[in-house]
C-alpha positions as CSV (number, residue, x, y, z in Angstrom):
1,X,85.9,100.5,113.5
2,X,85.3,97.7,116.0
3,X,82.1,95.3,116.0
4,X,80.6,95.7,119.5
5,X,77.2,94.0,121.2
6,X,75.9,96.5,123.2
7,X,72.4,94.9,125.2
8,X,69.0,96.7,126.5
9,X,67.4,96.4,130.0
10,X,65.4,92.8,128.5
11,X,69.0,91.3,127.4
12,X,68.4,92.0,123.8
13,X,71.8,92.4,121.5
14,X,71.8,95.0,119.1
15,X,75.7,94.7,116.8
16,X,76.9,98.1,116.4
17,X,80.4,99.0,114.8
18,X,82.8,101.8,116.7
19,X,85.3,103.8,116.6
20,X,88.4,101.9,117.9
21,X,90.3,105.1,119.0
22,X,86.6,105.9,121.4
23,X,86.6,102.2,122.4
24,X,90.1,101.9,123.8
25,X,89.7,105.7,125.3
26,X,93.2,107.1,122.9
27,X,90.9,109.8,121.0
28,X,88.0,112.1,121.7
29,X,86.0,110.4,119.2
30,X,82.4,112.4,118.5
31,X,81.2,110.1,116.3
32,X,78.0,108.1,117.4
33,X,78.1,104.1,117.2
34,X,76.7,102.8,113.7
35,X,74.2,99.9,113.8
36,X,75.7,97.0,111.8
37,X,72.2,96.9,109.6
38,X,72.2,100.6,108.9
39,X,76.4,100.4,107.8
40,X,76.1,97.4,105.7
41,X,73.0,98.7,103.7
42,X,75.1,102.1,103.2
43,X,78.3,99.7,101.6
44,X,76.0,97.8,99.8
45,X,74.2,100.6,98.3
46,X,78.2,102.5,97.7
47,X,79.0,98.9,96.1
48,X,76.2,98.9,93.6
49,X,77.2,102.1,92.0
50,X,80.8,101.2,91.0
51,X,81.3,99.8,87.4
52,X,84.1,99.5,84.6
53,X,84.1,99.9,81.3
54,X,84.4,96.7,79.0
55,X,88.1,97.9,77.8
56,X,89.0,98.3,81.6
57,X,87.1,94.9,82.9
58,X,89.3,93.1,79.6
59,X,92.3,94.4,80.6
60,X,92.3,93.5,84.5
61,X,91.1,90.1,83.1
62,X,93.7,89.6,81.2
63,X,96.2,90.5,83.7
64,X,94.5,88.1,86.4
65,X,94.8,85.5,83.6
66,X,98.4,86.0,83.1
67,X,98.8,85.5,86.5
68,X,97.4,82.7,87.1
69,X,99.1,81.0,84.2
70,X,102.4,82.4,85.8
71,X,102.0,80.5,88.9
72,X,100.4,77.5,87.5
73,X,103.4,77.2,85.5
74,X,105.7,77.6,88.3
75,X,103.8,75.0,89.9
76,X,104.2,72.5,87.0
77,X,108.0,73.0,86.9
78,X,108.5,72.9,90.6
79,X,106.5,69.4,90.9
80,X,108.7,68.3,87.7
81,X,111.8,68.9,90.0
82,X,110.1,67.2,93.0
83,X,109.6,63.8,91.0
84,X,113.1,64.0,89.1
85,X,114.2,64.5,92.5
86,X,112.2,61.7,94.2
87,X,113.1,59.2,91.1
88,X,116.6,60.1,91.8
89,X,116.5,59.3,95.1
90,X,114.5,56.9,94.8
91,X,117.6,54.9,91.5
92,X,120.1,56.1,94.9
93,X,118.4,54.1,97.5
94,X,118.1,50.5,95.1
């Protein structure tokens, strides 16, 4: 889907989201346009209908966790080597 302006006779915008295939003419696309109100309201209404169970929202939070203590503990190691590096350079240079 593509976000396109189309404009009435008085100059007034209206946002509208098509098919990218009808757009660039590569399909026979027989779907109508979607105004961007009416497609973010249908979302927003698929959105507030999802849920997880407590077990499942622990379990993806503890994975996001680990991962986040992974990479902040490559990140403490790497700027370790950095300034062992830079002190060493640092003793070469004197």
């Amino acid at each position: 889907m593509l976000l396109d302006f189309a404009a009435n006779p008085r100059g007034k915008t209206y946002a509208y989201f098509v098919c990218a295939g009808r757009a660039a003419k590569k399909i026979d696309c027989t779907r109508c346009a979607a105004p961007v109100q009416v497609a973010e309201s249908l979302v927003a209404d698929s959105y507030a209908n999802i849920t997880i169970s407590e077990v499942d929202y622990q379990h993806l939070a503890a994975k996001v966790d680990a991962a986040f203590d992974k990479r902040g503990a490559g990140r403490d190691q790497e700027l370790a080597d950095l300034t062992a590096n830079r002190a060493r350079l640092e003793a070469e240079s004197d």
